[in-house]
C-alpha positions in Angstrom: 97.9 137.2 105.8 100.2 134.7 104.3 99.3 132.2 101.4 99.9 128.8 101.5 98.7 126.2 98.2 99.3 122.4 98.7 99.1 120.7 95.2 98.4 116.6 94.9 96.8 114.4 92.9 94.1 113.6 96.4 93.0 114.9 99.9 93.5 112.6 102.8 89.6 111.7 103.3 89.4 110.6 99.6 92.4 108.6 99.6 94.5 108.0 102.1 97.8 107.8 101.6 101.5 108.8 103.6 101.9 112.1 101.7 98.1 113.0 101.9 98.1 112.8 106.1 101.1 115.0 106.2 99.6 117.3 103.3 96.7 117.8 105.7 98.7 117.9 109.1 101.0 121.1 107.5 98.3 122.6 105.8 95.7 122.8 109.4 99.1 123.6 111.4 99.4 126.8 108.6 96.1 127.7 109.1 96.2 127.5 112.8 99.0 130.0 112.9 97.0 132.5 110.5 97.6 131.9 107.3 95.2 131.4 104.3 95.3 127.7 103.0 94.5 126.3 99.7 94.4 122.9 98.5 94.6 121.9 94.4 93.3 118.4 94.0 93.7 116.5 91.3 90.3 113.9 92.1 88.0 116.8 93.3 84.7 117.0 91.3 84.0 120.3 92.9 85.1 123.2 94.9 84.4 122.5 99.0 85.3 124.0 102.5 87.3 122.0 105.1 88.1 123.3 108.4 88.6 126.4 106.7 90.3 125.6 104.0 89.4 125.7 100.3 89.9 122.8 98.0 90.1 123.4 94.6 89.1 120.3 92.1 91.7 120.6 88.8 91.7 117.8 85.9 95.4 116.8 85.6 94.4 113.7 83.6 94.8 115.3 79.8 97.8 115.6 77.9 100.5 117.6 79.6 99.8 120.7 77.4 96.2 121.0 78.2 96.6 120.2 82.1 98.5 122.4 82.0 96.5 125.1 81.0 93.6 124.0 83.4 96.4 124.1 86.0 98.3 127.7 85.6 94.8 129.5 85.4 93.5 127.8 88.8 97.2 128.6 90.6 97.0 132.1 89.0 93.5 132.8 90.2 94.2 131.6 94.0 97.8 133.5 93.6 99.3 132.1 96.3 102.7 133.5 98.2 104.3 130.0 97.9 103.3 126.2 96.7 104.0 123.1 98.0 104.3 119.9 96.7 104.9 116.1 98.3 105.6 113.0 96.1 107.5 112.6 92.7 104.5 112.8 90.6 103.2 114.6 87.0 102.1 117.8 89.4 105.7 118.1 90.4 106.4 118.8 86.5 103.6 121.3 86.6 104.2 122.8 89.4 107.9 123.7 88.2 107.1 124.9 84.8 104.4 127.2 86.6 107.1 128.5 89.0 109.6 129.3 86.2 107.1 131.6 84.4 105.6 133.0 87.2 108.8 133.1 90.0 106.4 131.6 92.9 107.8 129.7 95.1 107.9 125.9 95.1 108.7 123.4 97.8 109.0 120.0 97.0 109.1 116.7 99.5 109.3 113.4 99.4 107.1 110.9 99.8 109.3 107.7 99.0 112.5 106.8 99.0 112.0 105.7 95.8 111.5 109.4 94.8 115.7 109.9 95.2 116.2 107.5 92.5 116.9 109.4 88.8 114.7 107.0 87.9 111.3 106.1 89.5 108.5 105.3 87.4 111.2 102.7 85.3 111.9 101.1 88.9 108.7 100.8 89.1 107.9 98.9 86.1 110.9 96.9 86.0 109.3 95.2 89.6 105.9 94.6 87.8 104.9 91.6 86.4 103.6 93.2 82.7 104.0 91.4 79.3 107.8 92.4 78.3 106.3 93.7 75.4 104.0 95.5 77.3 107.0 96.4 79.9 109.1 98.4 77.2 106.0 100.6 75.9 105.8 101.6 79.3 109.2 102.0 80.0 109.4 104.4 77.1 106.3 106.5 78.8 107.2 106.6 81.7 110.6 107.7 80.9 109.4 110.9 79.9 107.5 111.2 83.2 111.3 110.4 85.4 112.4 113.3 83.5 110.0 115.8 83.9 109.5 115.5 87.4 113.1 115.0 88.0 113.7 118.4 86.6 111.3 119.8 88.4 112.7 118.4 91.7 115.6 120.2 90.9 114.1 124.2 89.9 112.1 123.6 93.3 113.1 126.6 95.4 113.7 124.1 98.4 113.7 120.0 99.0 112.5 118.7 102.1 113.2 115.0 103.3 112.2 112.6 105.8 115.0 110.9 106.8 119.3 111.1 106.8 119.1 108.2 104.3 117.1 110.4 101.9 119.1 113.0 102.1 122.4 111.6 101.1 120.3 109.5 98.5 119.2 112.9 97.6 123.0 114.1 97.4 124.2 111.1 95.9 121.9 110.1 93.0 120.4 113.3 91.8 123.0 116.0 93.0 120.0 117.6 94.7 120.5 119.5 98.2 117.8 119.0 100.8 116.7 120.0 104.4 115.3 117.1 106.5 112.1 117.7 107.7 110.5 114.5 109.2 106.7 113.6 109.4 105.0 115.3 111.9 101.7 114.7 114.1 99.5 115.7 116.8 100.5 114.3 120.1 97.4 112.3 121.1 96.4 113.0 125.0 98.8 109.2 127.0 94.7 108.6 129.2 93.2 107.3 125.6 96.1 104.7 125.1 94.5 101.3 126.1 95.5 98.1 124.9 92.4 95.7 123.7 92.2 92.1 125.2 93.3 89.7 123.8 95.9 91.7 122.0 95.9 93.0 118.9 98.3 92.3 116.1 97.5 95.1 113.3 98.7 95.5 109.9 97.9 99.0 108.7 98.5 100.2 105.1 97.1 100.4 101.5 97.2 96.6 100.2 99.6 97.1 97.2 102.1 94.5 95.7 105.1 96.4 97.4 104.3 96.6 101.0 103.4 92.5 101.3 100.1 91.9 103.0 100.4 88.7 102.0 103.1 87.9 104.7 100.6 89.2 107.4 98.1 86.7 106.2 101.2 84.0 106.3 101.6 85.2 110.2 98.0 85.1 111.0 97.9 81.3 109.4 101.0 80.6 111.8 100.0 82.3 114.3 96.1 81.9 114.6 95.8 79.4 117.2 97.4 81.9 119.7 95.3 84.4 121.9 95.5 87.4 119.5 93.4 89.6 117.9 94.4 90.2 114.0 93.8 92.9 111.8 94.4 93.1 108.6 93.4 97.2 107.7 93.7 99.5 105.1 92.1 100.4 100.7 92.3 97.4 98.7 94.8 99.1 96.4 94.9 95.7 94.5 92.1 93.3 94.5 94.1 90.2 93.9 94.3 90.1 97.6 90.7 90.2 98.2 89.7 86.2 97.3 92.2 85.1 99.8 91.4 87.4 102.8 87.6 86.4 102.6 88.3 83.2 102.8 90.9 83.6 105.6 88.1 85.9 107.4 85.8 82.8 107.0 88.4 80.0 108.5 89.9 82.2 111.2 87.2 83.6 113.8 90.2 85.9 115.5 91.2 87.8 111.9 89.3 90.8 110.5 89.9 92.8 107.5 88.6 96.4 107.9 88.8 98.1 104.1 88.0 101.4 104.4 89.3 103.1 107.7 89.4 107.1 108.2 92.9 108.9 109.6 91.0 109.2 112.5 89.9 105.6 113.2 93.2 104.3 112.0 94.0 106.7 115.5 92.1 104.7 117.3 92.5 101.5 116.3 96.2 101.7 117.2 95.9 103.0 120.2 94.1 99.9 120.7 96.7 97.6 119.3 99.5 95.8 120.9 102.1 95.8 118.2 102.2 97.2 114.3 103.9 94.8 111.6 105.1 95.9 108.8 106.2 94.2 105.9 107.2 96.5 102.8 110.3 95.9 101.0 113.2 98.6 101.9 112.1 101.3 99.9 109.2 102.7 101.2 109.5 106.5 103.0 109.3 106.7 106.6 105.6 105.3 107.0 103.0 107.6 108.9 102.1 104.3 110.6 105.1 103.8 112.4 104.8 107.7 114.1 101.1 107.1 115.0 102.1 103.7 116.3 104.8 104.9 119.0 102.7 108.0 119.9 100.3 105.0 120.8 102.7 103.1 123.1 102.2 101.0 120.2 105.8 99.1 119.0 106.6 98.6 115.6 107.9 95.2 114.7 109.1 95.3 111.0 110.1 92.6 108.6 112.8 94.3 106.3 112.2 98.5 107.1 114.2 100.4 109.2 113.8 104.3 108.5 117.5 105.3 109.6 117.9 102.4 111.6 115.6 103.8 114.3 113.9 100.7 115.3 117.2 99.4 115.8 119.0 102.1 117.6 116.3 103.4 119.8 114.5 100.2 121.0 111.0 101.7 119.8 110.5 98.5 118.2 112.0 95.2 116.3 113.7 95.0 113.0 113.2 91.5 112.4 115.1 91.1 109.3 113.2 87.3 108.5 110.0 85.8 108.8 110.5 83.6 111.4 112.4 86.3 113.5 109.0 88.3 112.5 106.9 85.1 114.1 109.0 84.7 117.4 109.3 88.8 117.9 105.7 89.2 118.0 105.2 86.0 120.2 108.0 87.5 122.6 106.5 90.6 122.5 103.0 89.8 123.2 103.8 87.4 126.1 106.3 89.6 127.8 104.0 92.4 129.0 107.0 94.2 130.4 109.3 94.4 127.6 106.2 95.3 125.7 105.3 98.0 128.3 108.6 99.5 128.4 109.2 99.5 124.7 105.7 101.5 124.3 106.5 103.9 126.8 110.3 104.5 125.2 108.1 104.7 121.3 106.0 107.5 123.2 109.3 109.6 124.5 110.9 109.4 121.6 108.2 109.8 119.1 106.9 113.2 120.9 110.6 114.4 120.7 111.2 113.6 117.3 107.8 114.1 115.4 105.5 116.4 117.3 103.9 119.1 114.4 104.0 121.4 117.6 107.7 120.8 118.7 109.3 120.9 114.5 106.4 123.1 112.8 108.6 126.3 114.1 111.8 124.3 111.9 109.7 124.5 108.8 108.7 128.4 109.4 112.0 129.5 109.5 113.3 127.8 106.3 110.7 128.8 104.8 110.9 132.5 105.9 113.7 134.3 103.4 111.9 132.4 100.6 108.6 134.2 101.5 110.9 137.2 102.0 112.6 137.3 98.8 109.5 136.5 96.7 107.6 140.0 98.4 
């Protein structure tokens, strides 16, 4: 029986996250086709069972030196015939250096587009809001960091990502070759997909500074005195935001915020929901939202984010490309059931031919195969 190990930092149902849901999506696909599936976590405070799967807790959070240590023991003890790893992060670092000295197989996939840039972590500070002073001590960490794990993107035994813009981003900034391998989910059964009345207009994502929910809370200001339903889910990943959507909850009797939502419900509540808005800036990956949302019938109407320009080429939703294109799509939209209809039903199609885990997980089995091969 072949052995699979997923390494990240968390597991889906103790933070979820983009690269967590497809973490657990591969990893219960592997184990469904007969293979032994382990799962190191970086937040785990002990070793558990999920459907069938072992999780292994490992503290990543000491000096690189001494996570290390804690790290090779735990991958040499579950000895796994390959590793894989999503998201530019300090267990990509790791997870190379333990491949060079041990010649295990490591697969590496982004998360972000942000992960093709030679320099992440800086981009990342640079858009923060931190004393300058405070700014260039972090810079100088987290340059470090860029160039660990972009050295271990590159000794990975083979990329994966999402989209044709990642790839030649890929290509371009790092010199790094990669196969594209798209999200992937379970196609949900088309007699569960009914739409709530009044309709529901749902933003669904972690509340961070980069993907905007503050917009959302603009279009439900705008927008309240419609007939809609709005909802405002996903982890307060910043609690700035949490003053203002109280008191929004408390003025607007048809907006609810619902924090802490499961994979699972999220499932639900889209099938539920009339449209999906998104508002991140550009470079976010190719969000697990939009995939559940059109395997829901559900469109995607998106302020500035257009994963290879699919919203615009394929009608599966809008690419509004301003706010008040955002406002009049979603009031277009919502009170012409047809176009709505017919762009749901087009979202389904192509989202089952694009991103089923059943139609690509064979793709991923045969890259993977002379790797396995050349490791036995």
């Amino acid at each position: 029986m072949p052995k699979i190990c997923f390494v990240a930092p968390h597991y889906y149902t103790t933070l979820i996250g983009g690269a967590e849901v497809q973490n657990y999506i591969l990893s219960k696909k592997f184990r469904q086709q007969g293979w032994e599936v382990h799962h190191v976590i970086g937040d785990l405070n002990c070793q558990i069972i999920h459907q069938d799967m072992v999780l292994h807790p490992c503290d990543i959070t000491p000096g690189f030196k001494k996570a290390y240590a804690n790290f090779s023991k735990l991958l040499n003890e579950i000895d796994a015939d390959i590793f894989y790893q999503r998201g530019r992060n300090i267990m990509t670092a790791l997870l190379s250096r333990y491949s060079k000295q041990t010649a295990k197989p490591f697969i590496f996939a982004t998360s972000m587009d942000i992960d093709c840039l030679k320099y992440k972590q800086i981009a990342r500070v640079l858009d923060s809001n931190a004393h300058p002073i405070k700014r260039a001590i972090q810079i100088l960490i987290k340059l470090r960091l860029d160039r660990l794990t972009l050295q271990g993107m590159r000794t990975a035994d083979l990329v994966l990502s999402q989209s044709s813009y990642q790839q030649s981003q890929l290509d371009r900034n790092l010199n790094i070759t990669s196969h594209i391998f798209k999200n992937v989910h379970h196609v949900p059964a088309e007699k569960g997909l009914i739409k709530a009345n009044p309709p529901i207009v749902l933003w669904l994502s972690s509340l961070k500074k980069w993907k905007r929910p503050e917009i959302f809370i603009n279009i439900v200001k705008k927008l309240g005195r419609h007939p809609y339903q709005f909802i405002l889910a996903g982890r307060m990943a910043n609690e700035k935001y949490r003053k203002t959507i109280l008191k929004l909850k408390s003025e607007q009797r048809n907006f609810n915020y619902i924090e802490n939502i499961s994979f699972e419900e999220s499932n639900k509540l889209i099938s539920k929901s009339s449209v999906l808005i998104n508002t991140s800036r550009i470079y976010e990956g190719f969000p697990n939202t939009f995939i559940q949302a059109w395997l829901r019938k559900t469109p995607t109407i998106s302020l500035d984010f257009d994963p290879d320009n699919i919203l615009k080429n394929e009608s599966v939703g809008i690419h509004s490309g301003s706010y008040e294109n955002l406002l009049s799509n979603i009031n277009f939209l919502l009170n012409h059931k047809k176009d709505l209809w017919i762009m749901g039903s087009k979202a389904r199609k192509f989202a089952i031919r694009e991103f089923s885990v059943e139609k690509k997980f064979p793709f991923l089995l045969k890259i993977l195969s002379p790797i396995l091969e050349s490791n036995r």
